[in-house]
Biotite code that builds the C-alpha atoms (Angstrom):
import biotite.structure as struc

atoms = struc.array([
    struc.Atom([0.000, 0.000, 0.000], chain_id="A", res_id=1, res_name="UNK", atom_name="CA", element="C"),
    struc.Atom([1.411, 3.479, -0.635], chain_id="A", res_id=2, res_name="UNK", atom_name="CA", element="C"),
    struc.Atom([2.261, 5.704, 1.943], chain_id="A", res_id=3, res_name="UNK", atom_name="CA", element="C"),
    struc.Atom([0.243, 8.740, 2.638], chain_id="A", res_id=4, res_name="UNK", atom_name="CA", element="C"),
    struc.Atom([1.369, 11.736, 3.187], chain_id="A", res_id=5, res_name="UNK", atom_name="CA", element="C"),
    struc.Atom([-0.443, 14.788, 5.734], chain_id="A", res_id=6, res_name="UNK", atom_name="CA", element="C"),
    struc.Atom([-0.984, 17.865, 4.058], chain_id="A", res_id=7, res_name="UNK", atom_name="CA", element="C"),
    struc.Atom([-2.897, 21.591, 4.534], chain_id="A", res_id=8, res_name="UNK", atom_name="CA", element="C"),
    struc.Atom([-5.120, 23.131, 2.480], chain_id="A", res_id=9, res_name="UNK", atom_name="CA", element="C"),
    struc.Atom([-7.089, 26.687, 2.857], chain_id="A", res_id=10, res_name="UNK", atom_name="CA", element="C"),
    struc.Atom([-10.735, 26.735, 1.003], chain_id="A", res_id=11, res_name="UNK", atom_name="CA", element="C"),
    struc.Atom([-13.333, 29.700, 0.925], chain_id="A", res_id=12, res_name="UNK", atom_name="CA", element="C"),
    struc.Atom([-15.687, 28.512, 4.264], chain_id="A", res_id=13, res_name="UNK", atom_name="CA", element="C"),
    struc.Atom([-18.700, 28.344, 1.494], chain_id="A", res_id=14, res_name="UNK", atom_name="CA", element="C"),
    struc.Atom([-16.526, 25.412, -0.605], chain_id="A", res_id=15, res_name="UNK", atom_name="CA", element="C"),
    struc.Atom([-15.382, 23.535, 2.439], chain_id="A", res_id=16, res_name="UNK", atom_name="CA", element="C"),
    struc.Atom([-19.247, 23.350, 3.354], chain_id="A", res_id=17, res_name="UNK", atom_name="CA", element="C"),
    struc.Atom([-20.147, 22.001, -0.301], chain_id="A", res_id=18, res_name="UNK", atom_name="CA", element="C"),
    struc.Atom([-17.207, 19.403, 0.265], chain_id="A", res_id=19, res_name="UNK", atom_name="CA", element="C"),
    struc.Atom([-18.593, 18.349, 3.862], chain_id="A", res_id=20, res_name="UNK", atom_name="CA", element="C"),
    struc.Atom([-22.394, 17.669, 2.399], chain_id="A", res_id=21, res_name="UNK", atom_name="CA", element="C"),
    struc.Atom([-21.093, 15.635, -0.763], chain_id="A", res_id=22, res_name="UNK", atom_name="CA", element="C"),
    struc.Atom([-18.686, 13.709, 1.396], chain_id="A", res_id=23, res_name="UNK", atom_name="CA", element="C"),
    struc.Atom([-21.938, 13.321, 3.902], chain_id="A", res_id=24, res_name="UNK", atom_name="CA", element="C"),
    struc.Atom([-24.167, 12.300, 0.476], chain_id="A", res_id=25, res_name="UNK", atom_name="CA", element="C"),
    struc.Atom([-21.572, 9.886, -0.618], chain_id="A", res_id=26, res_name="UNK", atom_name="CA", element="C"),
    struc.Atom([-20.202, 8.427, 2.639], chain_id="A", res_id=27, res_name="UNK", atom_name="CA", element="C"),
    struc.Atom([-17.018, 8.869, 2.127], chain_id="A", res_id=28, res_name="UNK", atom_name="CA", element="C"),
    struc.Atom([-14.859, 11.009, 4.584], chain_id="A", res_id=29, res_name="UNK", atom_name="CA", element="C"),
    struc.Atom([-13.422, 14.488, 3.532], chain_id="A", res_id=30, res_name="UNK", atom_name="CA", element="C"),
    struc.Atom([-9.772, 13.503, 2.817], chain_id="A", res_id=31, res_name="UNK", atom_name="CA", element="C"),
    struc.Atom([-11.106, 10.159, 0.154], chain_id="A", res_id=32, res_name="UNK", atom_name="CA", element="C"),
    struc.Atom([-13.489, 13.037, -1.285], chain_id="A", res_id=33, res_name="UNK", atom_name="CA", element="C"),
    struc.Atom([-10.435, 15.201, -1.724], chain_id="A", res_id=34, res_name="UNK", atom_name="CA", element="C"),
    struc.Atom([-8.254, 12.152, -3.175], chain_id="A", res_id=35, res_name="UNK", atom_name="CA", element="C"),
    struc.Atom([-10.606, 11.115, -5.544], chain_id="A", res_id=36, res_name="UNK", atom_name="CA", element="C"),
    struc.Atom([-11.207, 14.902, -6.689], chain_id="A", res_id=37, res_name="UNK", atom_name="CA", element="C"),
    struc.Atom([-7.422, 15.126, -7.515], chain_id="A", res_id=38, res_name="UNK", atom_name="CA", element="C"),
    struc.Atom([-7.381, 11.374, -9.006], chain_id="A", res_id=39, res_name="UNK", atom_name="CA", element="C"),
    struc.Atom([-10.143, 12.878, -11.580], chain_id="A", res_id=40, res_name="UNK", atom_name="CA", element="C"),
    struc.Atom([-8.476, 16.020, -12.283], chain_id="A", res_id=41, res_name="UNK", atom_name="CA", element="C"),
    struc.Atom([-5.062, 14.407, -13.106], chain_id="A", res_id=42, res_name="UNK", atom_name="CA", element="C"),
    struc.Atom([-6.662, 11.652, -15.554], chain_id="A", res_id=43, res_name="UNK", atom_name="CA", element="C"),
    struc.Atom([-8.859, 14.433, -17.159], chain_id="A", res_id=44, res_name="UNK", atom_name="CA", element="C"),
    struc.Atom([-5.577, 16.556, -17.444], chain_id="A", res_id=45, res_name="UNK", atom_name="CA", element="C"),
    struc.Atom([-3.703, 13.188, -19.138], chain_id="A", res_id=46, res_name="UNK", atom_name="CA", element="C"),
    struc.Atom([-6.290, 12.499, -21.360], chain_id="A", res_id=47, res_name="UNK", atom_name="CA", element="C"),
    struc.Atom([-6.552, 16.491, -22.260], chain_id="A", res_id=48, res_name="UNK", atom_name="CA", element="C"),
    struc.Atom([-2.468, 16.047, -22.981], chain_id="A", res_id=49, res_name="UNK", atom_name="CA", element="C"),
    struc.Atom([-3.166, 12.809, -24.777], chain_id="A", res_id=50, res_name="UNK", atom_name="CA", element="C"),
    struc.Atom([-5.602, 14.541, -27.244], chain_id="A", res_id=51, res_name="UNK", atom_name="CA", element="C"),
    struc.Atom([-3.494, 17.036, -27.771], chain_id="A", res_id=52, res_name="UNK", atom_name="CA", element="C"),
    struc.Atom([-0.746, 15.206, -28.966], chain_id="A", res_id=53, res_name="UNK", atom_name="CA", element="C"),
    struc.Atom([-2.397, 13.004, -30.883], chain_id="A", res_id=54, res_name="UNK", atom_name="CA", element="C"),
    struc.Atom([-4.178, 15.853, -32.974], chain_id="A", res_id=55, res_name="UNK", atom_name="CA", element="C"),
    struc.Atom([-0.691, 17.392, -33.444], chain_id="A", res_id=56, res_name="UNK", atom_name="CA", element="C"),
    struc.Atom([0.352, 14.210, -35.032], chain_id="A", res_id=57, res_name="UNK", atom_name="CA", element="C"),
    struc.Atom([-2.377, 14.005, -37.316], chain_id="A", res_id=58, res_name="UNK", atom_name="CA", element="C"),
    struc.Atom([-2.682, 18.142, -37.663], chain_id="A", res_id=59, res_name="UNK", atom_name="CA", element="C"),
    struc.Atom([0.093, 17.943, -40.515], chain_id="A", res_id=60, res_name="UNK", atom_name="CA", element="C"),
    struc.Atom([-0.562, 18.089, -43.934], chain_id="A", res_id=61, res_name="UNK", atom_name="CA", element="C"),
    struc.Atom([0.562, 15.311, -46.626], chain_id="A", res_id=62, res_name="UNK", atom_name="CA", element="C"),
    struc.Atom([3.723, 16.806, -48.323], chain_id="A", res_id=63, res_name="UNK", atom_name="CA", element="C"),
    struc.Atom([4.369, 16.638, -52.080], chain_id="A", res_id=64, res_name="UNK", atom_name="CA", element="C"),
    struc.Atom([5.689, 13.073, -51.943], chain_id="A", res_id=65, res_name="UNK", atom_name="CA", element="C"),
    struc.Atom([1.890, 11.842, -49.888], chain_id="A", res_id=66, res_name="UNK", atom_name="CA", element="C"),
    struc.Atom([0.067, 13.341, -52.505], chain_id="A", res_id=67, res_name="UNK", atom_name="CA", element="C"),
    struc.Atom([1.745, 11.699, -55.718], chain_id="A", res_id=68, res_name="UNK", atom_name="CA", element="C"),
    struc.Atom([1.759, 8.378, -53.948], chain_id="A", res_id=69, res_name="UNK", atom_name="CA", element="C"),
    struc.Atom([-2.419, 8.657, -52.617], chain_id="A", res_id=70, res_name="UNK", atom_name="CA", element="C"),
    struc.Atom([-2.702, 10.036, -56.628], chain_id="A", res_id=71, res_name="UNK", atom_name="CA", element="C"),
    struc.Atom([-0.810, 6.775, -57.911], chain_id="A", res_id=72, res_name="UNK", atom_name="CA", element="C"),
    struc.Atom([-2.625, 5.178, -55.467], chain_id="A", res_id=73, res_name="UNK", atom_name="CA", element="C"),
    struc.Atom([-6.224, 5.620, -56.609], chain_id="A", res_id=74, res_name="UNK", atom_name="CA", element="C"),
    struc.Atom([-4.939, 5.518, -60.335], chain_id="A", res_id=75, res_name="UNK", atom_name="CA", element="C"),
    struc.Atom([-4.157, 1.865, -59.689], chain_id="A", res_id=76, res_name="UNK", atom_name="CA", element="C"),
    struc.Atom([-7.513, 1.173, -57.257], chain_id="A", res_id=77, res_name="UNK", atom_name="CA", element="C"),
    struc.Atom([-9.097, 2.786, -60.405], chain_id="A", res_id=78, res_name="UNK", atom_name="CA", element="C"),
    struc.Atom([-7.944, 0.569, -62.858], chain_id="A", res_id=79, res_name="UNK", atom_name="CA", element="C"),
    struc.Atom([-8.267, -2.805, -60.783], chain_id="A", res_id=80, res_name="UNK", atom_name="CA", element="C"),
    struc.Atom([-12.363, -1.493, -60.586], chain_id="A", res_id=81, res_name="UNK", atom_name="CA", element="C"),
    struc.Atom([-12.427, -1.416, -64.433], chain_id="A", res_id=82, res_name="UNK", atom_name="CA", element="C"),
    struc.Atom([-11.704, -4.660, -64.856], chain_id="A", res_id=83, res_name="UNK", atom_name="CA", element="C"),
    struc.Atom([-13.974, -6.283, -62.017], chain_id="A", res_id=84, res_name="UNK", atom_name="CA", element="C"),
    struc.Atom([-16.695, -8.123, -63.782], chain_id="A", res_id=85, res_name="UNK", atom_name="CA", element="C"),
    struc.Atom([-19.872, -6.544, -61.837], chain_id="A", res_id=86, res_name="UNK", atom_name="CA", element="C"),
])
């Protein structure tokens, strides 16, 4: 099991009451509320970080050399269609 570690935190009185009545509503104590808050933020921030990188891989546009080979490449798709008998 991992070690836990003690730690401080200063909220607005109105925002520690909110987090006192949904730990209440979901019977869990303050500190699990607060762990499972942070667990949700960091896999929302991954996943944000995730999507990010994968649009920036596929944000590129194909450079001369793509577009001759997709060109050659439906020229020959083309010509293998012709000669299907339907």
């Amino acid at each position: 099991m991992a070690t836990s570690v003690k730690t401080a935190i200063s909220l607005q009185e109105e925002l520690f009451k909110e987090v006192n009545k949904l730990a209440s509503e979901l019977h869990v104590s303050r500190s699990r509320l607060f762990v499972m808050a942070v667990q949700d933020f960091i896999k929302k921030k991954e996943s944000k970080n995730l999507l990010s990188q994968i649009n920036n891989a596929f944000s590129d546009h194909p450079d001369s050399e793509e577009l001759t080979i997709q060109s050659k490449m439906r020229q020959k798709q083309a010509e293998k269609l012709e000669r299907e008998p339907w």
